[in-house]
N, C-alpha and C positions, 0 to 999 in steps of 0.2 A: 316481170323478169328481173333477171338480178345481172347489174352489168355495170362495171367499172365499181362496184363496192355500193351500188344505188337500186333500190327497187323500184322498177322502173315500168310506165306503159309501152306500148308498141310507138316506133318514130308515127308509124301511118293512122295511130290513132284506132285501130279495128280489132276489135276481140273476136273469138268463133267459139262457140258452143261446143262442149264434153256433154256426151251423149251416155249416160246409165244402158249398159247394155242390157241389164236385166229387164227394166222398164224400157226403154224406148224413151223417156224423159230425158229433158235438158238438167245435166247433174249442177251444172255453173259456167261460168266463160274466164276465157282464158285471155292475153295478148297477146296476138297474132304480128310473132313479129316478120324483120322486114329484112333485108339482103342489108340495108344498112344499120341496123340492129347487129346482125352477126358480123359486117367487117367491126362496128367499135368493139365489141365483144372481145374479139381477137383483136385487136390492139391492145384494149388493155390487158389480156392476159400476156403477149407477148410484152409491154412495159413493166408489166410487174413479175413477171422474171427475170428481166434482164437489170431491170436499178433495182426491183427489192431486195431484201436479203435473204427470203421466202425460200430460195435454194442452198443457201446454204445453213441456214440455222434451223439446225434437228431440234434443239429444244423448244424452240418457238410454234414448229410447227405439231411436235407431240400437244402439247399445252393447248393450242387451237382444235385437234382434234380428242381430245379429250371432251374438252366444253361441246363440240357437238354433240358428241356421243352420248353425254351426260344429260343434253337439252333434250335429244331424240327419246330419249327413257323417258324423261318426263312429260312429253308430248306423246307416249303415242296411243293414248286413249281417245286424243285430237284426231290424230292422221287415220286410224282404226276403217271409219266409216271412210273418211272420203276415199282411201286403197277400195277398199270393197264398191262404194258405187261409181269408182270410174273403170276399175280394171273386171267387175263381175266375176271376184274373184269369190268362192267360199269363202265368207268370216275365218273358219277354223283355221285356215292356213296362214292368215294374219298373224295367229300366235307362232306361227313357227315363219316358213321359208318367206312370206311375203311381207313381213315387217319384225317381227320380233327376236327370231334367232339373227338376221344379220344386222341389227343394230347390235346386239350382243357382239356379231363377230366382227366388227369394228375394232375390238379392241386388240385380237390380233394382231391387224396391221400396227395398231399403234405402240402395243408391248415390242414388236421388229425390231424397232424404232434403236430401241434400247440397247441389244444385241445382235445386230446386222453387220459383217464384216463389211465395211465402209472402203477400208485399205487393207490389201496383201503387200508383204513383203514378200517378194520371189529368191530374194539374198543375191550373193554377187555371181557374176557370169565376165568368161573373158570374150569377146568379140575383135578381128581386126587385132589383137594385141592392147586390147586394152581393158581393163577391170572394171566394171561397172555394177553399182546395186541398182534393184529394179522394183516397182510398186505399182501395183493395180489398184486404179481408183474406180469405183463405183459415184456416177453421178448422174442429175435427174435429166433427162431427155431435153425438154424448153416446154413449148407450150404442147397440151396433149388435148385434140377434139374426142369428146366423149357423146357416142351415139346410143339410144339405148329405146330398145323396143316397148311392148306391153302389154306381154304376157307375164312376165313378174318385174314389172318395171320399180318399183323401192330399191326392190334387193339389187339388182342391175345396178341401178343409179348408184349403192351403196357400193358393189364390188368393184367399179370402175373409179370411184369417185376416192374413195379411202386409199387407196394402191398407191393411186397417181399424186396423189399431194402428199404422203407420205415419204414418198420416194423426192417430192422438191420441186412437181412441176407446177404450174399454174393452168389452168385448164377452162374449156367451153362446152359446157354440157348440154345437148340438144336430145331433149326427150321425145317421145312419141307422143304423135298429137292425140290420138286417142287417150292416153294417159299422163299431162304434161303438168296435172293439181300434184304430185306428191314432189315432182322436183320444183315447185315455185315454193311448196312448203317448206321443202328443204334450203333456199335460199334464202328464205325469212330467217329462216335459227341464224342461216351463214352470218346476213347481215347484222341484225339485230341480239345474237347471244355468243357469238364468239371474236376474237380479236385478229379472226383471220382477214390481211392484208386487202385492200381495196385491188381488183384486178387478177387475186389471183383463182378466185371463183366468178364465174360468171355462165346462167345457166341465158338461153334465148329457146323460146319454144314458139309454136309456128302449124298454122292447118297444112300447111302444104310443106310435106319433110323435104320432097328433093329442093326447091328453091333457097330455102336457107343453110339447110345439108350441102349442097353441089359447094356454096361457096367458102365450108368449111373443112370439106377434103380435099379442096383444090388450094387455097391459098398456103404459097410458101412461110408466112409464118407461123403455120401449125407444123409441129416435127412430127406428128404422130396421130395417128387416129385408130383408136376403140372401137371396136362397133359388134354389138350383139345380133343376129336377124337372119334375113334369106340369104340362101348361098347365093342366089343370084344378085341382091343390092352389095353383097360382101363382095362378091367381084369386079363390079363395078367400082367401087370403093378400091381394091388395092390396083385397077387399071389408074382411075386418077391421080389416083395419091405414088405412082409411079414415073409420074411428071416430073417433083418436086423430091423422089428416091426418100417419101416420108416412111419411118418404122408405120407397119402396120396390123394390128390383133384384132382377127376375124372370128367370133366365136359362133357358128353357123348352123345348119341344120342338121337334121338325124331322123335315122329310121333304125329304132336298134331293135335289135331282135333277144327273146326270149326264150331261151329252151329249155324247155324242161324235158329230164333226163327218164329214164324208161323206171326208173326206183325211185322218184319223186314222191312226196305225200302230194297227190291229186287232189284229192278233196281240198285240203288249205292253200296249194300252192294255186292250182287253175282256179277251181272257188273263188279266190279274189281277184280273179282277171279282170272282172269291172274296176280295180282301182285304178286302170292307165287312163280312166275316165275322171278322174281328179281332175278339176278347173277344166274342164271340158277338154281332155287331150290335148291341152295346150301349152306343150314341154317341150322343150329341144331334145331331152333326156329320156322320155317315158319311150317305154317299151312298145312300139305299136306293132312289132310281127310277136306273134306267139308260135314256136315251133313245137309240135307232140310228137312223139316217138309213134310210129304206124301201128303199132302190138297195142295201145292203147285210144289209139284217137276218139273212136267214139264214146268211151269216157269222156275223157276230155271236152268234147264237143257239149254232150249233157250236160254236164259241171258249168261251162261257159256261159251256154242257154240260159240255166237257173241264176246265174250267178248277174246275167245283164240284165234280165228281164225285171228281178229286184231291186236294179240299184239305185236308190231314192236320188233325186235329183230336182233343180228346180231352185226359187228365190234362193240368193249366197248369201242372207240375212240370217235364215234360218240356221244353227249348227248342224242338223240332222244332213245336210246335205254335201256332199264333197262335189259337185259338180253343177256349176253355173251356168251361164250363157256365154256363146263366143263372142267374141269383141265387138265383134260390128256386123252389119249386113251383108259386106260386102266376102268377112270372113265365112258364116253361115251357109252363102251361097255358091263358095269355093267349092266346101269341103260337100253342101248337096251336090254337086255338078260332081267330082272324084268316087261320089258314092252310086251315082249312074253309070260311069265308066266302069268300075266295078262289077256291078251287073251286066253291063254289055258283052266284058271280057268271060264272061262266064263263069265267076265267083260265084257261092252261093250265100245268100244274104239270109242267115241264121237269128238275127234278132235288128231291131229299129229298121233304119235306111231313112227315116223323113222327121218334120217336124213336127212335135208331138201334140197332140191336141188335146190336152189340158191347160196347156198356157199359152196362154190368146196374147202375149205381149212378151217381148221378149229377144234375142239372136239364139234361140234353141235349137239343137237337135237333137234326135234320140240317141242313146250309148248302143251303139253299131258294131255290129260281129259280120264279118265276112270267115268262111271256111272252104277247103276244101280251093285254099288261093293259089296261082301257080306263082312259083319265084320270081318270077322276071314280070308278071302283070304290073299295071301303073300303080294299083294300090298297093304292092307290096315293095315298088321300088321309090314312088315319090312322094314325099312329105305331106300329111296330111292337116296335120294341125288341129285334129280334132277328134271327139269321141270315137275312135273309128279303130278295131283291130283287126288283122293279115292273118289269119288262121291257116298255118303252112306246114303238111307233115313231113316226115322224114327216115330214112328207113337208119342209119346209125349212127355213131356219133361221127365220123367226118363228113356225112352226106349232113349233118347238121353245122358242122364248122361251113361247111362250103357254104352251104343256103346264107348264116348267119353273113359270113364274107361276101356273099353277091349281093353289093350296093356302093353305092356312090360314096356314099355318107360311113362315119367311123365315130362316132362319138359317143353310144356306150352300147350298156346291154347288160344280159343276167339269164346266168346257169343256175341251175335245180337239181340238186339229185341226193342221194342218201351218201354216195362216197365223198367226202371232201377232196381227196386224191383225184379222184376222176374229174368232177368237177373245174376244181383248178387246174388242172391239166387241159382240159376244153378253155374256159376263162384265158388261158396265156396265148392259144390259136385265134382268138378272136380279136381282127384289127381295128380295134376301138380305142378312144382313149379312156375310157372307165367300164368296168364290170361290176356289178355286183352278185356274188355266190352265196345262194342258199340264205336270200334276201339280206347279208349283208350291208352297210350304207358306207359307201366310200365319200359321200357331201361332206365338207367342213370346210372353215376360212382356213386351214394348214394345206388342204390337197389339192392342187394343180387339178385344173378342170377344161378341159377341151376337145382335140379329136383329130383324126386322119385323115387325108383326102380334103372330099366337101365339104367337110363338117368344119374346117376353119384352120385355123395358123395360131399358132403359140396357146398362152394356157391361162387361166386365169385362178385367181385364191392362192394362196402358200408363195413361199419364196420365189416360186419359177412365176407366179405373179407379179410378184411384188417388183421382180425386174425387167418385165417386161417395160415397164417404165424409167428404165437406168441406161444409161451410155456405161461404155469401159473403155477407161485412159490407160494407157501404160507411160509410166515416164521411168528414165534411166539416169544416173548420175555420177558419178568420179567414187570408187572406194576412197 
């Protein structure tokens, strides 16, 4: 672990085993730290905002993240493998979203840096009879707890972690135990290749998340707490962290829906329905209700069929493959359990449902189509988390806005169709916080990423990220 600027073992001495989900092997161990592990943690992170200079020197801190960023490039045919055997994520997606475009978008945050209104002037105002000039400061929060899942746990680690020190805070980063090797990697470069300040990184990882989590969202000298995951741990999280009135950024779950419109290219668009089967439908973001226009469905359905029944899957060594194993056992046996309930309610189960019997080792399941789903069923209203899609028709486009809109969750989704007009016209009735039309990609470090309702509280990437981790001063003064 990395703590007070030292890498360090667990105080209790005990490391726990990272489990390769693809294999079922022990990938390595880790330090299992300890409830006094994360109060020094947060000590030092709150001393070293509060005497270093850490907040207030932009320059010092661009320059520190630079050298990360610079180290992370060079390291990451290092980090490659060990991302792929703890998180059993696909290789292929290492070059992009699970390690290599968001070290890229790193630099973003740190280009900001550069050009970030810092200070408004508001100019003078008379109040009371009196003339006053006025200035909004922009400044960094204190210390920020950073909580962070493991289903793309790098990149996570990376959007939470660049934001918040960029912006001046000092932070405590606690990863998911299931994935907690890429954040002790990352505190290696901290300690050892950059000149960022003893105390104001500090990660503590731990098999048991709530024990050392509880005393990180509860302790008043954390101002703010991150947190990627289930709506249900996220609301837990802003009930505690409402003791101490800490800022709180929930980025939470999703069930987004997919419509594809009655003039749609079918064949290309439904055809690749297997790809919400990417890293085993293991996305806040991926599309898991597909909505078809009635006039076509049983197209659609065919298309689907052939479309799952092919899609290569298996070892995330291999490139040929976009979809791995779920994280753990106990993930696996969730999402089999959600896919009995399915059945029960009277979905019909058009391709997988079980674990596949060609790979005798492994947290697999088969890439799973349900059809012919009613809107309000369990699988089409609660998170699945896995290969698993809501085949749900619909007779026109508002009987498709409404469907899309029945759910708890708001956090994306994507229109299909040949009118762009029409399309984005549907896209702006949809309460989500991201759409994508006519496969568009609204992802990048510039655009604000989040969602409505359950799906979370504030936004992460781009400017309205970048302040999620800022206070606002107003100060006044004598023309």
């Amino acid at each position: 672990m990395l703590i007070d600027g030292e890498l360090v073992e667990a105080s209790g001495g005990v490391r726990f085993d990272v489990v390769n989900p693809a294999t079922e092997e022990v990938a390595g161990t880790c330090a299992d730290g300890t409830v006094d592990d994360m109060n020094r943690a947060i000590g030092a992170a709150r001393r070293a905002f509060d005497e270093s200079g850490w907040s207030t020197d932009v320059a010092l801190r661009r320059r520190c993240l630079q050298q990360l960023k610079d180290e992370l490039d060079r390291e990451k045919e290092t980090l490659r493998p060990l991302i792929v055997a703890e998180a059993g994520t696909p290789v292929l997606l290492t070059y992009a979203v699970q390690q290599d475009s968001c070290i890229d978008d790193m630099q973003w945050d740190i280009d900001l840096l550069d050009r970030y209104e810092w200070e408004r002037e508001l100019g003078e105002h008379e109040f009371f009879g009196m003339r006053s000039n006025r200035v909004v400061v922009k400044e960094p929060l204190g210390v920020a707890g950073l909580v962070t899942p493991w289903n793309f746990p790098f990149m996570l680690n990376l959007s939470k972690l660049t934001p918040a020190l960029a912006a001046g805070n000092t932070v405590v980063l606690k990863p998911a135990p299931d994935t907690p090797s890429n954040a002790t990697f990352l505190g290696r470069i901290i300690a050892e290749q950059t000149d960022i300040p003893a105390g104001v990184v500090n990660i503590v990882t731990g098999e048991d998340p709530a024990a050392i989590g509880e005393v990180l969202i509860s302790d008043p000298r954390v101002d703010m707490v991150s947190f990627t995951g289930s709506t249900a741990v996220g609301k837990h999280i802003m009930e505690v962290g409402s003791r101490t009135l800490k800022r709180v950024f929930l980025e939470l779950g999703g069930k987004s829906a997919n419509i594809v419109l009655d003039d749609a290219d079918f064949p290309t668009v439904v055809g690749n329905g297997a790809m919400m089967c990417t890293h085993a439908g293991q996305g806040c973001a991926i599309t898991t209700r597909m909505l078809l226009p009635r006039s076509r469905y049983d197209e659609g359905v065919d298309l689907l069929r052939e479309s799952f029944e092919t899609f290569a899957y298996g070892d995330p060594t291999d490139p040929a493959h976009m979809m791995g194993p779920l994280i753990n056992s106990r993930q696996r046996d969730r999402v089999l359990g959600l896919i009995d309930t399915g059945r029960r309610e009277g979905a019909r189960l058009l391709v997988g449902g079980g674990v596949p019997d060609h790979l005798e080792r492994g947290y697999f399941v088969e890439p799973t189509v349900f059809v012919d789903v009613d809107p309000d069923a369990t699988i089409a209203q609660e998170e699945i988390f896995g290969p698993v899609l809501a085949v749900i028709p619909y007779d026109d486009d508002d009987d498709a806005v409404r469907i899309a809109n029945n759910s708890r969750y708001g956090l994306s989704g994507a229109v299909t169709g040949a009118d762009l007009d029409r399309a984005m016209g549907i896209a702006r009735r949809i309460r989500t916080g991201t759409v994508s039309v006519n496969g568009g990609q609204w992802f990048g470090p510039d655009t604000p990423f989040g969602g409505y309702r359950s799906s979370g509280i504030g936004r992460e990437h781009g400017v309205e990220g970048f302040e999620e981790y800022l206070e606002t001063k107003a100060i006044g003064y004598p023309v």
